[in-house]
C-alpha distance (Angstrom), angle and dihedral (degrees) to the residues before:
residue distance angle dihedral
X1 . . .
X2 4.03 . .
X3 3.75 110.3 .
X4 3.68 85.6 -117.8
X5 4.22 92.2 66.5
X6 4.07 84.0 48.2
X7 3.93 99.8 52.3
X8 4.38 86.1 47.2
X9 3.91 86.3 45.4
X10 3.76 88.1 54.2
X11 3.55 96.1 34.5
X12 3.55 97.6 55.9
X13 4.06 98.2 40.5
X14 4.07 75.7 57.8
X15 3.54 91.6 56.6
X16 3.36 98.8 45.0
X17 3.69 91.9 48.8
X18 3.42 96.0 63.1
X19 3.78 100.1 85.9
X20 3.86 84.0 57.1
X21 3.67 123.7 107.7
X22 3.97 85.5 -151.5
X23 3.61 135.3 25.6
X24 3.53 133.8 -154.9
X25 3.67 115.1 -146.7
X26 3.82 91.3 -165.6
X27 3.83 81.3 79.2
X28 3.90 90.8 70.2
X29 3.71 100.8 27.0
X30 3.81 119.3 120.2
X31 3.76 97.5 -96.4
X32 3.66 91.2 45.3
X33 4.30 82.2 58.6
X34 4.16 94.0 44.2
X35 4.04 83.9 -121.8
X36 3.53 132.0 121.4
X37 4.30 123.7 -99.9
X38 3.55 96.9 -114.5
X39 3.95 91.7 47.4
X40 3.98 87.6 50.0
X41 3.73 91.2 49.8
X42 3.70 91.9 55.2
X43 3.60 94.6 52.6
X44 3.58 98.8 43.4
X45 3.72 86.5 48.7
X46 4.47 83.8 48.2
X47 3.55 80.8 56.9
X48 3.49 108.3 48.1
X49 3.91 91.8 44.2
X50 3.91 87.5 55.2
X51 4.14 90.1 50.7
X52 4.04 85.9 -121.5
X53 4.00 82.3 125.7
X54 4.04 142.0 18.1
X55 3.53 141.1 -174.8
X56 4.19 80.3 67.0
X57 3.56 113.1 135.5
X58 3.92 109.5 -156.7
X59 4.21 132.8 -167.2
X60 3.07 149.1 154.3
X61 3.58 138.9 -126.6
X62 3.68 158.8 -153.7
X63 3.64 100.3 -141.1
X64 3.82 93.4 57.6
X65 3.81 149.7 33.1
X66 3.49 97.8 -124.7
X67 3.85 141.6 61.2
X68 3.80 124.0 -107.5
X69 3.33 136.6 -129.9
X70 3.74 138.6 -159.5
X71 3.54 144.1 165.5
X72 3.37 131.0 34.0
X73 4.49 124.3 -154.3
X74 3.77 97.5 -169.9
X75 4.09 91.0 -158.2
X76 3.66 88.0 58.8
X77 3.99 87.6 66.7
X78 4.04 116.3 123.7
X79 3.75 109.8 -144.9
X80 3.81 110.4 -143.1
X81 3.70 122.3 166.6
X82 3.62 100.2 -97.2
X83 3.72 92.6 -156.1
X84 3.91 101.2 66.4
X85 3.78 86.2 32.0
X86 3.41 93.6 56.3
């Protein structure tokens, strides 16, 4: 799957999340999307650097080569039309 189809997968379980009183983050998490952590760190952090999502907190680290990601506030979500976006 190109990382293209995984940012639209998350993007639109975001969206569709939003008219939920609770949201779980399981349903974006890097097992959810078949990909690997540090590949679903890097997009998440993609993401958040490109204001398609907040509520991200983002770092880096000694003990790897990639950034991490955590957290997730679902309202915080900025919907974009994905298809001129993307």
């Amino acid at each position: 799957m190109d990382n293209f189809t995984i940012i639209y997968n998350i993007l639109k379980t975001l969206e569709k999340a939003m008219s939920l009183e609770e949201f779980d983050k399981d349903t974006i998490s890097a097992e959810s999307q078949k990909i690997l952590f540090p590949l679903w760190c890097r997009i998440i952090k993609i993401m958040y650097d490109n204001n398609y999502i907040t509520g991200v907190e983002v770092w880096e680290t000694f003990d790897c080569n990639y950034s991490k990601a955590a957290g997730l506030d679902v309202g915080a979500y900025r919907s974009f039309c994905l298809l001129s976006a993307f």
